[in-house]
C-alpha positions as CSV (number, residue, x, y, z in Angstrom):
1,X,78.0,118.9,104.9
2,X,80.3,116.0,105.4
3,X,79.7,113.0,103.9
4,X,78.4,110.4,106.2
5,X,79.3,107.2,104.2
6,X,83.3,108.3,103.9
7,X,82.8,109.8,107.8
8,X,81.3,106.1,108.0
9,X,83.8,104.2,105.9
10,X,87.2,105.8,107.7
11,X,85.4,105.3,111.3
12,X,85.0,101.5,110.1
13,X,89.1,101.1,108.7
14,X,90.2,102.9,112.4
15,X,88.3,100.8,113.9
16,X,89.6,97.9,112.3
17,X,93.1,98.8,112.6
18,X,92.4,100.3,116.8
19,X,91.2,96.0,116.9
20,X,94.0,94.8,115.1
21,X,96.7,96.7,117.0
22,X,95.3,95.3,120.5
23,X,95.1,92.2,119.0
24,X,99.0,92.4,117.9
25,X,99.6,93.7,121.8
26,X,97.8,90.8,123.1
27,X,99.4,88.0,121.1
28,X,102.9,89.1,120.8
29,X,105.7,86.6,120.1
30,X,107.5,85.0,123.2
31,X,110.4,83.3,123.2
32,X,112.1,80.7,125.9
33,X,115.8,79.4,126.1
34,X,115.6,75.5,125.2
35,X,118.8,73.2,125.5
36,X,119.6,70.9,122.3
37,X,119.4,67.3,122.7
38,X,122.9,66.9,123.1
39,X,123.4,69.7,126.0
40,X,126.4,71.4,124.0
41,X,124.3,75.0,123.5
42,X,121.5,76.7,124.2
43,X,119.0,78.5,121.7
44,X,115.6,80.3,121.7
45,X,112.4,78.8,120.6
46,X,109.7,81.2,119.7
47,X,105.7,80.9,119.7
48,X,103.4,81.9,117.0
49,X,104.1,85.2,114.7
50,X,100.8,86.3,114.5
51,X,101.4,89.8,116.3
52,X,103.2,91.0,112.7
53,X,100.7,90.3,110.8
54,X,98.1,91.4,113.1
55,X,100.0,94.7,113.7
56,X,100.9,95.5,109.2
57,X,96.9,94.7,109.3
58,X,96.6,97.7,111.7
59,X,99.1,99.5,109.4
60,X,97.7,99.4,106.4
61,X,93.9,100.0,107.7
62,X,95.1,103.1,109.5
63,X,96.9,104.3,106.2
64,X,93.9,103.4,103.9
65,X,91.5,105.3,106.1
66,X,94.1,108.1,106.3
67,X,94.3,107.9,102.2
68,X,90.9,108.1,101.9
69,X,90.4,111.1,103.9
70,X,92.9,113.3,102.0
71,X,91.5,112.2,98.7
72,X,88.7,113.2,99.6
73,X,89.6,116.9,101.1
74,X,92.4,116.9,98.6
75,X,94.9,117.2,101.2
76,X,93.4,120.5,102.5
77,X,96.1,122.1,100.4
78,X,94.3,121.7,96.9
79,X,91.3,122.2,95.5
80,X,89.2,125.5,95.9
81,X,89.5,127.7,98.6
82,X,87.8,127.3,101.8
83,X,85.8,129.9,103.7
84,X,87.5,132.0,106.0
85,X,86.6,131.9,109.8
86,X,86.8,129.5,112.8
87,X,86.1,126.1,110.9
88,X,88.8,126.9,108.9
89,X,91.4,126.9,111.8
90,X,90.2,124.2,113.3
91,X,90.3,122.1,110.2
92,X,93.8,123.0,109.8
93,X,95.4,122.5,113.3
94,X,93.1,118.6,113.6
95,X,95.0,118.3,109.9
96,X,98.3,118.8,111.4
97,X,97.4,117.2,114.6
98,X,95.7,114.1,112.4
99,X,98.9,113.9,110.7
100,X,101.4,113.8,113.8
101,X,99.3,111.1,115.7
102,X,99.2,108.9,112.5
103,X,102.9,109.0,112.1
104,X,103.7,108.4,115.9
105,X,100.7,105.4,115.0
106,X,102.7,104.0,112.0
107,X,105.7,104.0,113.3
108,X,104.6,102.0,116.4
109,X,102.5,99.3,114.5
110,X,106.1,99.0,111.9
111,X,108.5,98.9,114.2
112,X,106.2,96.5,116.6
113,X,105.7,94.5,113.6
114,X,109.8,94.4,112.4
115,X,110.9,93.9,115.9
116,X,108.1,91.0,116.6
117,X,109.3,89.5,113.5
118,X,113.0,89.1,114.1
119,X,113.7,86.3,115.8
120,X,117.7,85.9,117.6
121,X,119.6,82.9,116.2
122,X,121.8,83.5,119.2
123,X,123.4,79.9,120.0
124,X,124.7,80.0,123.8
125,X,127.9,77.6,123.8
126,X,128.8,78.0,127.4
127,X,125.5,76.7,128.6
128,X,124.9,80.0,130.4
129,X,121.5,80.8,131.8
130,X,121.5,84.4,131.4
131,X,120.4,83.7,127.6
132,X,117.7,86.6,126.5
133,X,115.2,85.6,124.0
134,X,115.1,89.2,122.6
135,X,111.3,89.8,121.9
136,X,109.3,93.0,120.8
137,X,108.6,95.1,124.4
138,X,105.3,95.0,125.9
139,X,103.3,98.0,124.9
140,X,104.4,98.8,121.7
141,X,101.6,97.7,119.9
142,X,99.8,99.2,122.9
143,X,101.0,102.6,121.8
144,X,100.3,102.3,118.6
145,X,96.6,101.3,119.1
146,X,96.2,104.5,121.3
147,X,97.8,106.7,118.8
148,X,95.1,104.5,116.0
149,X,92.7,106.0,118.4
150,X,93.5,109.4,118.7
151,X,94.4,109.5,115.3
152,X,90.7,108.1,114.3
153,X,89.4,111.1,116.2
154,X,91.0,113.4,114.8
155,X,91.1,112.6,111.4
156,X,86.9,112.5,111.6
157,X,86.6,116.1,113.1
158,X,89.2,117.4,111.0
159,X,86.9,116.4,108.2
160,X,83.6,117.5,109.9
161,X,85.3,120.6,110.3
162,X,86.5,120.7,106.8
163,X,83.5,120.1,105.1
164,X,82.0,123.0,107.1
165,X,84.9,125.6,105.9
166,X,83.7,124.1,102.4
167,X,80.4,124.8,102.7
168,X,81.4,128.0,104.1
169,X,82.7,129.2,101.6
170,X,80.3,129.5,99.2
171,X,79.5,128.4,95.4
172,X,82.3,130.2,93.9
173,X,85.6,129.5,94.3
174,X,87.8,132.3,95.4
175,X,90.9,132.2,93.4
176,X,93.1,134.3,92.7
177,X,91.1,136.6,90.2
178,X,90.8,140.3,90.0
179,X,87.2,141.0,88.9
180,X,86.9,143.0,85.9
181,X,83.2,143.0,85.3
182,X,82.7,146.9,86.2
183,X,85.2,148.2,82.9
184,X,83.4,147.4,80.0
């Protein structure tokens, strides 16, 4: 049976990093053109940086509830062998399907969290109006909070599932062995 305090424990850190991400959506940077006090150039100002922080807090919650998982499970590639059958399957495609929505996830909080980070130095010196105060696009956290979600999903039934092929499969371990216990 799966183990509620780690099914507990990984729920928690996705939640954590679902909250953080829409937090990082919600309070990304903005920037506006400002003239200097002289009116020679033009520059950008930006508001608060909290969005990167907000959205490597996401990150690294995702990845620690992620780690924890395949500790525990070993990866589903190590560790004894797991009982044959329709838990089995399942485990394996929410593993690979775990996997692909937590690297769309991380990519979308990192570069979110890069691109809110970087701020143009762009001076204008023709005191043109079309200046751009480049700032991270709108829903790129956003994606990245939905992927958090669908990863935390799948990530707790592929472990559900995988403690089930476990159990499945018996007290011994079937390795690789060829019994011999009939030639004496």
């Amino acid at each position: 049976m799966a183990s509620k305090l780690i099914l507990v424990l990984v729920f928690l850190f996705d939640v954590i990093a679902f909250g953080l991400a829409v937090a990082a959506e919600q309070r990304r940077s903005t920037g506006k053109v400002v003239a200097d006090s002289e009116d020679t150039y033009n520059y950008c100002v930006y508001d608060s940086d909290i969005a990167t922080g907000y959205g490597v807090g996401a990150l690294l919650f995702l990845l620690l509830g992620q780690a924890i998982l395949m500790v525990v499970s070993k990866c589903f590639c190590f560790g004894r062998s797991l009982g044959p059958g329709g838990p089995r399957a399942c485990a394996l495609l929410l593993f690979l399907l775990s996997w692909l929505t937590f690297i769309i996830a991380e990519a979308c909080l990192l570069a979110g969290s890069v691109r809110n980070a970087h701020h143009t130095r762009y001076r204008n010196m023709f005191f043109d109006s079309n200046l751009s105060c480049e700032t991270v696009r709108k829903g790129v956290f956003g994606a990245g909070a939905a992927f958090v979600f669908f990863t935390a999903i799948l990530s707790e039934l592929y472990y559900v599932f995988y403690a089930k092929a476990a159990r499945d499969s018996g007290t011994a371990p079937l390795g690789a062995s060829v019994g011999m216990s009939s030639y004496h």
